[in-house]
DSSP file (Angstrom, degrees, kcal/mol; ACC not computed):
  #  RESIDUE AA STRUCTURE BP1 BP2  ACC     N-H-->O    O-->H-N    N-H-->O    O-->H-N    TCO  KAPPA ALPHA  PHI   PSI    X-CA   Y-CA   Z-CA
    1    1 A X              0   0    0      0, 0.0     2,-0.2     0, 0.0     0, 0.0   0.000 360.0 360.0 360.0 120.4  -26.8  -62.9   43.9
    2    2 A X        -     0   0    0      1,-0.1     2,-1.1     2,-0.1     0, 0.0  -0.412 360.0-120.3 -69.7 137.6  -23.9  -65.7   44.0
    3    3 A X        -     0   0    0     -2,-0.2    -1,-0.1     1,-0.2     0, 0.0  -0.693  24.8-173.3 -76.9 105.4  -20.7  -65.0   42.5
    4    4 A X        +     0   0    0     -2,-1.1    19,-1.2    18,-0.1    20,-0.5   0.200  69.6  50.8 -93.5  19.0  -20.1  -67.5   39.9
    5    5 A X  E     -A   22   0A   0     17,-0.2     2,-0.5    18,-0.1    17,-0.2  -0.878  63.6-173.0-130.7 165.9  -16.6  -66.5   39.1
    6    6 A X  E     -A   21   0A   0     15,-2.3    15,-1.3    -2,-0.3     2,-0.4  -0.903  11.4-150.9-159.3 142.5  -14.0  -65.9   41.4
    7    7 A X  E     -A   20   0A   0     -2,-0.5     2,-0.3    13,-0.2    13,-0.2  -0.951  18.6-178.2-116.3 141.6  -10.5  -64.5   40.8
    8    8 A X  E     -A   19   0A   0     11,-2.3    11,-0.9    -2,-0.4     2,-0.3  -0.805  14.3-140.8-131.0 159.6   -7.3  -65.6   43.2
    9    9 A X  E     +A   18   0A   0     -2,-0.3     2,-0.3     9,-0.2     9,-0.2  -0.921  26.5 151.5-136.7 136.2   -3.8  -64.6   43.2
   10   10 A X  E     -A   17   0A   0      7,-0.7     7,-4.9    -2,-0.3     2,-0.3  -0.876  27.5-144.8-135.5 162.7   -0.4  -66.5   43.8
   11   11 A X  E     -A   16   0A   0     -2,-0.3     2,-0.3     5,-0.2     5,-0.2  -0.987  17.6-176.6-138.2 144.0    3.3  -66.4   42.8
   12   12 A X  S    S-     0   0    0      3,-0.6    -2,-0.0    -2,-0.3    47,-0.0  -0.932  80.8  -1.7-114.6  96.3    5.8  -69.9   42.1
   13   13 A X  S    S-     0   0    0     -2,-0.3     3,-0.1     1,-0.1    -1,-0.1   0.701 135.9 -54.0 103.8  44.7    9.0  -69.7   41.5
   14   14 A X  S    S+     0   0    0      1,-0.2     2,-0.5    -3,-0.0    -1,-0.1   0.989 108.4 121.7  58.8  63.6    8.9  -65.7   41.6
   15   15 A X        -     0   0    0     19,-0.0    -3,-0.6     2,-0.0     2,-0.3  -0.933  62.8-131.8-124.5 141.4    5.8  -65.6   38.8
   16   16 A X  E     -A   11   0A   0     -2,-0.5    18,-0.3    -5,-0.2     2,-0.3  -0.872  22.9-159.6 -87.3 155.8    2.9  -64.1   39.6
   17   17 A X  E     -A   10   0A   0     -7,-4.9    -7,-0.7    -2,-0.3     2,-0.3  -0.810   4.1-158.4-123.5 154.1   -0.3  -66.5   38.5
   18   18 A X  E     -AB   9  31A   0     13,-0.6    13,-1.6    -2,-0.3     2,-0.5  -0.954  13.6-166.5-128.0  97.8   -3.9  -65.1   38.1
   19   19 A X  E     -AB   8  30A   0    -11,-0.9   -11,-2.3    -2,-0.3     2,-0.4  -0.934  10.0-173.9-114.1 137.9   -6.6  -67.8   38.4
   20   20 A X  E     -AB   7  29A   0      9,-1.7     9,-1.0    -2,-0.5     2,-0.4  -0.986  14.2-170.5-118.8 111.5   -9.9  -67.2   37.4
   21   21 A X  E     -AB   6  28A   0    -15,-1.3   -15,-2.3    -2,-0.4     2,-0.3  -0.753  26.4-132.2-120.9 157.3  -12.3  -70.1   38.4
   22   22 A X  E  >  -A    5   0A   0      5,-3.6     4,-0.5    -2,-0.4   -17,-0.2  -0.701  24.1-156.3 -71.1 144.4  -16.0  -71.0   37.5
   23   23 A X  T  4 S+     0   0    0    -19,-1.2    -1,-0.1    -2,-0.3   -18,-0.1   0.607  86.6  47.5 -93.9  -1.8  -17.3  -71.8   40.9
   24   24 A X  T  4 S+     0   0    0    -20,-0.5   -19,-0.1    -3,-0.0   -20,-0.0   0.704 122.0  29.4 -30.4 -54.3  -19.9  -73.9   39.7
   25   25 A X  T  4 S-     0   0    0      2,-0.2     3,-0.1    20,-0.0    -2,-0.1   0.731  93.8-126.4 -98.9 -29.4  -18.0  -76.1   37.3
   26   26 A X     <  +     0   0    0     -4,-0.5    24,-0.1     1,-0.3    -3,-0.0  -0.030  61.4 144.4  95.0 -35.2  -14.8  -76.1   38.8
   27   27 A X        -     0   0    0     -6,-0.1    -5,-3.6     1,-0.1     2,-0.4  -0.018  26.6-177.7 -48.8 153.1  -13.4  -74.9   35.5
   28   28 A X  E     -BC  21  43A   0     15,-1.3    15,-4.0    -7,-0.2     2,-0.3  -0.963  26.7-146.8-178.5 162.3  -10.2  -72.2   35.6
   29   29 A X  E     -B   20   0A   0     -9,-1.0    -9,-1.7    -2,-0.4     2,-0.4  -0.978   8.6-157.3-115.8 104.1   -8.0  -70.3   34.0
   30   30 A X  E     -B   19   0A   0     11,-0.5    10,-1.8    -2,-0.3     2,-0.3  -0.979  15.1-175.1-111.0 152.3   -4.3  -69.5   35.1
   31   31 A X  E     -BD  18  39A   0    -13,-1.6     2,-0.9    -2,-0.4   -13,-0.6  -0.990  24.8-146.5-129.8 113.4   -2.7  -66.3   33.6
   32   32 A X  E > > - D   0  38A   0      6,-1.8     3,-0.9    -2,-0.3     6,-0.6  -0.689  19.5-173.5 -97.3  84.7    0.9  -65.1   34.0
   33   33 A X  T 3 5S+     0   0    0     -2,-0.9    82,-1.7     1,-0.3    -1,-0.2   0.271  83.4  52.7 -54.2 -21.2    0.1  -61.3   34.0
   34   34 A X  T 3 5S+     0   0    0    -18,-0.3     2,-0.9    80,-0.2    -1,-0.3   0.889 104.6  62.1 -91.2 -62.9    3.9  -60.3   34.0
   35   35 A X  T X 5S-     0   0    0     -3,-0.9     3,-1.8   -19,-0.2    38,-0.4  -0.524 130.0 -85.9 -26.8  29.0    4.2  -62.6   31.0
   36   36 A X  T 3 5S-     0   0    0     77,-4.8    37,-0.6    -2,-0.9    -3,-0.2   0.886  82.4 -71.6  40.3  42.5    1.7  -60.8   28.4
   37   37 A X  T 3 <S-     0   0    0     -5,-0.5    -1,-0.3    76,-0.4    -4,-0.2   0.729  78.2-175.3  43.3  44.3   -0.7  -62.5   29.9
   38   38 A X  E <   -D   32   0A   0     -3,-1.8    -6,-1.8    -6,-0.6     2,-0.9  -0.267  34.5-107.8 -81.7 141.4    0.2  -66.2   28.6
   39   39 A X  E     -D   31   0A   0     32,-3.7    -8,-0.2    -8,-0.2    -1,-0.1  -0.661  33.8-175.3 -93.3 116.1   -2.0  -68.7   29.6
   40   40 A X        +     0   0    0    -10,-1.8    -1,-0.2    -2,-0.9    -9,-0.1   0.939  64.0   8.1 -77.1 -79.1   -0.7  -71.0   32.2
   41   41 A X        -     0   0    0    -11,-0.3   -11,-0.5    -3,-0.1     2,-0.3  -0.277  46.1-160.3 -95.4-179.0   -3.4  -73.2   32.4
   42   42 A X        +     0   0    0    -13,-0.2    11,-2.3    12,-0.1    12,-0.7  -0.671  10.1 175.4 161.5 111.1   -6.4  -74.3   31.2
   43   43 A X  E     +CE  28  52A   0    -15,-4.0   -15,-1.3    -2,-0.3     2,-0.3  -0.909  19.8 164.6-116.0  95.4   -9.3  -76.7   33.2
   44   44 A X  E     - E   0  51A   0      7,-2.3     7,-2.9    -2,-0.4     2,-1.2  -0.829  38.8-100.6-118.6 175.3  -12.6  -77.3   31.4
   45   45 A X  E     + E   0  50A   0     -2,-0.3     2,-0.7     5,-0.2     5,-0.2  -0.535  33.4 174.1 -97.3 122.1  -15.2  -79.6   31.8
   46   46 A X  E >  S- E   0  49A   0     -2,-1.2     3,-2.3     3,-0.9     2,-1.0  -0.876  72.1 -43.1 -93.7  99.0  -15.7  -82.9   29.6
   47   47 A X  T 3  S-     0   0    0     -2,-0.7    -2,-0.0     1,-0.2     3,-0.0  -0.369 123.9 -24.8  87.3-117.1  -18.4  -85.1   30.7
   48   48 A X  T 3  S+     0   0    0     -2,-1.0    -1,-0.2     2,-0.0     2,-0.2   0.375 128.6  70.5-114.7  10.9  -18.3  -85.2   34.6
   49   49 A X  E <  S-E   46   0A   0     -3,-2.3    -3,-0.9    -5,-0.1     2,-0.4  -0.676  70.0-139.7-139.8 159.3  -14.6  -84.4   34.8
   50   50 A X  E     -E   45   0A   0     -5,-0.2     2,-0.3    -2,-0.2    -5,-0.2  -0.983  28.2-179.7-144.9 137.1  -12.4  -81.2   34.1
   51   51 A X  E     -E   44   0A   0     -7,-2.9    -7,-2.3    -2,-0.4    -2,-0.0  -0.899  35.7 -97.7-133.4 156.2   -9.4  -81.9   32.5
   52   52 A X  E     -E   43   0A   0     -2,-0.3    -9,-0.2    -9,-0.3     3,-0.0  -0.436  27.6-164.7 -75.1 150.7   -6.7  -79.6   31.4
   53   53 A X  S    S+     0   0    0    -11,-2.3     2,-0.3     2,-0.0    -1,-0.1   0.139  73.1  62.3-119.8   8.7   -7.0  -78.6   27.5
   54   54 A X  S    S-     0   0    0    -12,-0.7     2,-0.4    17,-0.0   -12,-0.1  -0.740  91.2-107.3-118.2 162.0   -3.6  -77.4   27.4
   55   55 A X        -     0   0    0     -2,-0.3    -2,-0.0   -14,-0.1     2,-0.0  -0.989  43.5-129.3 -92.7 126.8    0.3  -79.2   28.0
   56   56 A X        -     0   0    0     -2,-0.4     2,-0.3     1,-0.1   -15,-0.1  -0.148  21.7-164.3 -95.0 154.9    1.5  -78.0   31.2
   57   57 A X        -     0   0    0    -17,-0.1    -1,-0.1    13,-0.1     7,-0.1  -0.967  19.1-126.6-124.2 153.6    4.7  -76.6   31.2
   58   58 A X        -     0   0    0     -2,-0.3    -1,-0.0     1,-0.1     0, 0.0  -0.421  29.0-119.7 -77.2-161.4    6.6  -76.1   35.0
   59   59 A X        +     0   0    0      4,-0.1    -1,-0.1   -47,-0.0     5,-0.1   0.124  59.2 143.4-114.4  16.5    7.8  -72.5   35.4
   60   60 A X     >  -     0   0    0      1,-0.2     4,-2.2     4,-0.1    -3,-0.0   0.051  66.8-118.1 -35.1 161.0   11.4  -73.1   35.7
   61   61 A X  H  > S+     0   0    0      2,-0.2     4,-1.3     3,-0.1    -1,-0.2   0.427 118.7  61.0 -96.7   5.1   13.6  -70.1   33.9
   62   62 A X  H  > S+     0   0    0      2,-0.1     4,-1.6     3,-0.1    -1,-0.1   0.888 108.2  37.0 -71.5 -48.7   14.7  -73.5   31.8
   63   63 A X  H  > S+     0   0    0      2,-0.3     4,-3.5     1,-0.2    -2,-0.2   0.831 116.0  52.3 -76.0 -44.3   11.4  -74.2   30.7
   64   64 A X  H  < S+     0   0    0     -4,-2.2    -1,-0.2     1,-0.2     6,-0.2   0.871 109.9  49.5 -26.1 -64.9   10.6  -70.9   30.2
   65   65 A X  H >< S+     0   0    0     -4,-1.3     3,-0.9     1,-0.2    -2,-0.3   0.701 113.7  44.9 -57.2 -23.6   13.7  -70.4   28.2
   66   66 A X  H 3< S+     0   0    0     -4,-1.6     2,-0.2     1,-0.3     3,-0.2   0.935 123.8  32.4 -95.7 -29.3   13.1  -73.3   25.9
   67   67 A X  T >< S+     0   0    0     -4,-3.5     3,-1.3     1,-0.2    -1,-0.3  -0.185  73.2 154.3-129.1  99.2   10.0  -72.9   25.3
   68   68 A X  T <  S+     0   0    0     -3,-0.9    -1,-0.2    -2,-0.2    -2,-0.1   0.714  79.2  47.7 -54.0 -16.0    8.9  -68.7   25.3
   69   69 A X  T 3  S+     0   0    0     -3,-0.2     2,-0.7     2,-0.1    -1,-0.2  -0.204  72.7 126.9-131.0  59.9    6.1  -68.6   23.4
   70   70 A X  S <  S-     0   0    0     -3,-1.3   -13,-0.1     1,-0.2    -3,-0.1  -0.746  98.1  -5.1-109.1 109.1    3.8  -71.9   25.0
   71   71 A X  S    S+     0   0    0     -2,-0.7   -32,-3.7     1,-0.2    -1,-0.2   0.801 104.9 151.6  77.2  30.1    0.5  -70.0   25.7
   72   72 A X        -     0   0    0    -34,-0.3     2,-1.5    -4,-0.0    -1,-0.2  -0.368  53.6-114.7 -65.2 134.3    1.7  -67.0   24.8
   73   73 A X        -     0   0    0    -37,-0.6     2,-2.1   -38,-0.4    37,-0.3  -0.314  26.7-156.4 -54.1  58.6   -0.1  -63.7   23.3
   74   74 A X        -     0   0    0     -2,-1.5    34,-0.2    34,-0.1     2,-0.2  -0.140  29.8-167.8 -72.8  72.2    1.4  -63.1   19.7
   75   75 A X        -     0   0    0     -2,-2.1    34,-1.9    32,-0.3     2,-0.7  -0.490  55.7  -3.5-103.5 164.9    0.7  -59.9   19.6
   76   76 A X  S    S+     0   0    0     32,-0.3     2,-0.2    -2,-0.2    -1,-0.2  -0.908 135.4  11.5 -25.8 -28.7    0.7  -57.8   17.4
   77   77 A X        -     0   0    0     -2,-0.7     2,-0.2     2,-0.1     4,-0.1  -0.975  55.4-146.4-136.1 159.2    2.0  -60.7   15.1
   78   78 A X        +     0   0    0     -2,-0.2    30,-0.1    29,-0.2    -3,-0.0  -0.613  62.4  17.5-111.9-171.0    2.5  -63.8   15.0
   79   79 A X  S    S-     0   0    0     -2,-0.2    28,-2.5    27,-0.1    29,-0.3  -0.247  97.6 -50.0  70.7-169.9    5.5  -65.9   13.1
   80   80 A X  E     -F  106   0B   0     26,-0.3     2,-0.5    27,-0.1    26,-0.2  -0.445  35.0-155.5 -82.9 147.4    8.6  -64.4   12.1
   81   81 A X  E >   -F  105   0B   0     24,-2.3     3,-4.2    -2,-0.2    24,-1.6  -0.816  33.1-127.2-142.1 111.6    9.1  -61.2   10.0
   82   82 A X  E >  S+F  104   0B   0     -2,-0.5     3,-1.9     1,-0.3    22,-0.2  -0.083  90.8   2.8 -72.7 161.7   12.7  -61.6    8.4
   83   83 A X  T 3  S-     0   0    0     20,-1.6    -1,-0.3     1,-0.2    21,-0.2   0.252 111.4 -91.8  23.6  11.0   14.6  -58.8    9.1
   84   84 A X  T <  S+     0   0    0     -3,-4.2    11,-2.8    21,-0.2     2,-0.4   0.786  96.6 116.9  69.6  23.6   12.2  -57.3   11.1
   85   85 A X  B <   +H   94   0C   0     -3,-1.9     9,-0.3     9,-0.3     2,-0.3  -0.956  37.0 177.3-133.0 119.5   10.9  -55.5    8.0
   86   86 A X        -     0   0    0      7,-5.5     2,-0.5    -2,-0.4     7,-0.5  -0.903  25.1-135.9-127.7 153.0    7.3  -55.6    6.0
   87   87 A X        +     0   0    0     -2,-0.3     2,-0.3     5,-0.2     5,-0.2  -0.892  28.4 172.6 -98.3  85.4    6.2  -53.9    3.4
   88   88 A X  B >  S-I   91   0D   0      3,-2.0     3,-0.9    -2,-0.5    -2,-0.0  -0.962  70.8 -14.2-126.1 140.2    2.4  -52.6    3.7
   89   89 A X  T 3  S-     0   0    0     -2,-0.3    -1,-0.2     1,-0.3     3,-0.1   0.671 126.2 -56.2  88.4   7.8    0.5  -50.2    1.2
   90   90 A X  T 3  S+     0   0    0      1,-0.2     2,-0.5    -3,-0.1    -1,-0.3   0.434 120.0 106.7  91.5  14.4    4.2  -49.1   -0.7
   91   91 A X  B <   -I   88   0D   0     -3,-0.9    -3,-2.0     2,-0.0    -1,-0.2  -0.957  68.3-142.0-133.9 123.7    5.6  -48.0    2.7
   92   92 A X        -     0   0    0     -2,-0.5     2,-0.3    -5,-0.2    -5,-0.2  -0.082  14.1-161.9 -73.5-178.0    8.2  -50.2    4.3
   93   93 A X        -     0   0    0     -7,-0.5    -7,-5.5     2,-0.1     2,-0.3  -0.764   6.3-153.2-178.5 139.4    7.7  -50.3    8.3
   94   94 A X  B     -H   85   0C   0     -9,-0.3    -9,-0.3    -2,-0.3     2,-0.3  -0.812  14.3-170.1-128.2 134.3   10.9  -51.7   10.3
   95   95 A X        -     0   0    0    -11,-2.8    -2,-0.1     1,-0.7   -14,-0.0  -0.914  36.9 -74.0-143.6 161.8   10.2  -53.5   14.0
   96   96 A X        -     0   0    0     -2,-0.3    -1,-0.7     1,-0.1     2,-0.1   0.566  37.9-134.4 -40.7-160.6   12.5  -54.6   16.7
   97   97 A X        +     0   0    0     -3,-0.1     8,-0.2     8,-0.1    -1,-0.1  -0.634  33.4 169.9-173.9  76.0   14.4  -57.5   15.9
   98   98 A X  S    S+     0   0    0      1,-0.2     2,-0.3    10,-0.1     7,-0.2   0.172  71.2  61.5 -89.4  14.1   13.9  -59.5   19.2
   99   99 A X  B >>> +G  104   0B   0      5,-1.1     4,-2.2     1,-0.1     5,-1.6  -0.626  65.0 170.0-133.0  80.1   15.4  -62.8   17.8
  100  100 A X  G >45S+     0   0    0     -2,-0.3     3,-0.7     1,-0.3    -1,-0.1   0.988  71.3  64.8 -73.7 -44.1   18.9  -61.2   17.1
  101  101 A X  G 345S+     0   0    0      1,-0.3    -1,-0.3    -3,-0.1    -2,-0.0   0.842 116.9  30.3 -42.1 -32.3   20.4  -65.0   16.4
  102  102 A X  G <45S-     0   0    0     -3,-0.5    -1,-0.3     2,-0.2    -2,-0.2   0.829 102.8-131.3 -95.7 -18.6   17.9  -65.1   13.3
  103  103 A X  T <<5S+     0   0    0     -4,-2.2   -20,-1.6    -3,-0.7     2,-0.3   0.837  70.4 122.7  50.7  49.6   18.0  -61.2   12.7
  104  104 A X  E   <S-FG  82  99B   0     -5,-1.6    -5,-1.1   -21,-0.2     2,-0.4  -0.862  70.3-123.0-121.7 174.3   13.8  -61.6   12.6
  105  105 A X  E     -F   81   0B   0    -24,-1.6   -24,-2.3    -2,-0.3     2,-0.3  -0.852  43.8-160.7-104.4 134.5   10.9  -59.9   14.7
  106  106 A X  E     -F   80   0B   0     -2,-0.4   -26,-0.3     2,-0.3   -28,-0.1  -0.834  49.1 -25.7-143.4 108.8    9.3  -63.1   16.0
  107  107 A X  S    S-     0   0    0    -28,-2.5   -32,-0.3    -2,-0.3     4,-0.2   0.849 102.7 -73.4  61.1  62.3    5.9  -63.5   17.4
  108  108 A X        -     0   0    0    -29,-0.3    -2,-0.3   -34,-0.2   -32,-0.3   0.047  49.3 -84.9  75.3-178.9    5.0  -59.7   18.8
  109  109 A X  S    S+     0   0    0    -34,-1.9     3,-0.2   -36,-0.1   -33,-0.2   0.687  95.4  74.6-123.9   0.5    6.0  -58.1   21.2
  110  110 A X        +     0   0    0    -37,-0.3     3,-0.2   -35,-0.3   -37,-0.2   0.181  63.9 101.1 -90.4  -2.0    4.1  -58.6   24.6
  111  111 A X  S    S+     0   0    0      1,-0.3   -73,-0.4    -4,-0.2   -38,-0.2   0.934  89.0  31.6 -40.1 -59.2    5.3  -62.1   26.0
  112  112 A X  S    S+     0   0    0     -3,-0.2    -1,-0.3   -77,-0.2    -2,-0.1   0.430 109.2  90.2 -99.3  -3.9    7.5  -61.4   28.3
  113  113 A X  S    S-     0   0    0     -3,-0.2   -77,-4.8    -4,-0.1     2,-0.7  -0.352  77.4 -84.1 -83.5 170.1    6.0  -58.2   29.4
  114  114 A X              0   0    0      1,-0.2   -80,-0.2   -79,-0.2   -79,-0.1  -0.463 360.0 360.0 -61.9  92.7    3.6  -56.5   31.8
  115  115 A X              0   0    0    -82,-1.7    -1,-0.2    -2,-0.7   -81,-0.2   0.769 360.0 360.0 -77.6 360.0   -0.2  -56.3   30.7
């Protein structure tokens, strides 16, 4: 039986990538695995063609920094949670505060980390 997926691994600019391609279609996936697993890329097929569904970003640590959360998980939550404090059920619950310049908890906590 042919294997109609196929998984590769590379690193660019000290990243590691995870691509997972159709081999059939052509169609892929790349996945920064270090990176909560934010999704790099994204190839599907349209018609007769596969065209990226996503806007590429490079992986500079500029681009990175401006924008952290472009195909990112936003896990457990997403948006902002001002002061890093919510209220659920009468019982307050308090979470990092990883955007200290706003003093919010802002889109989870798995971006930048190791899945």
């Amino acid at each position: 039986m042919e294997m109609r997926f196929k998984a590769t691994s590379s690193v660019k600019a000290e990243i590691a990538i995870l691509r997972i391609s159709n081999t059939h279609t052509n169609e892929f996936v790349e996945i920064l695995p270090t990176m909560g697993t934010r999704v790099h890329k994204l190839y599907l097929q349209r018609g007769n063609r596969v065209c990226s569904v996503l806007e590429e970003k490079d992986l500079s640590e500029k681009s990175l920094n401006l924008f952290p959360f472009h195909g990112a998980k936003l896990s457990p939550f997403s948006n902002r949670i001002e002061d890093g404090k919510y209220v659920f059920n009468d019982t307050v619950f308090k979470l990092e505060k990883n955007f200290i310049e706003e003093q919010n908890a802002c889109h989870g906590f798995i971006y930048k980390n190791l899945f």
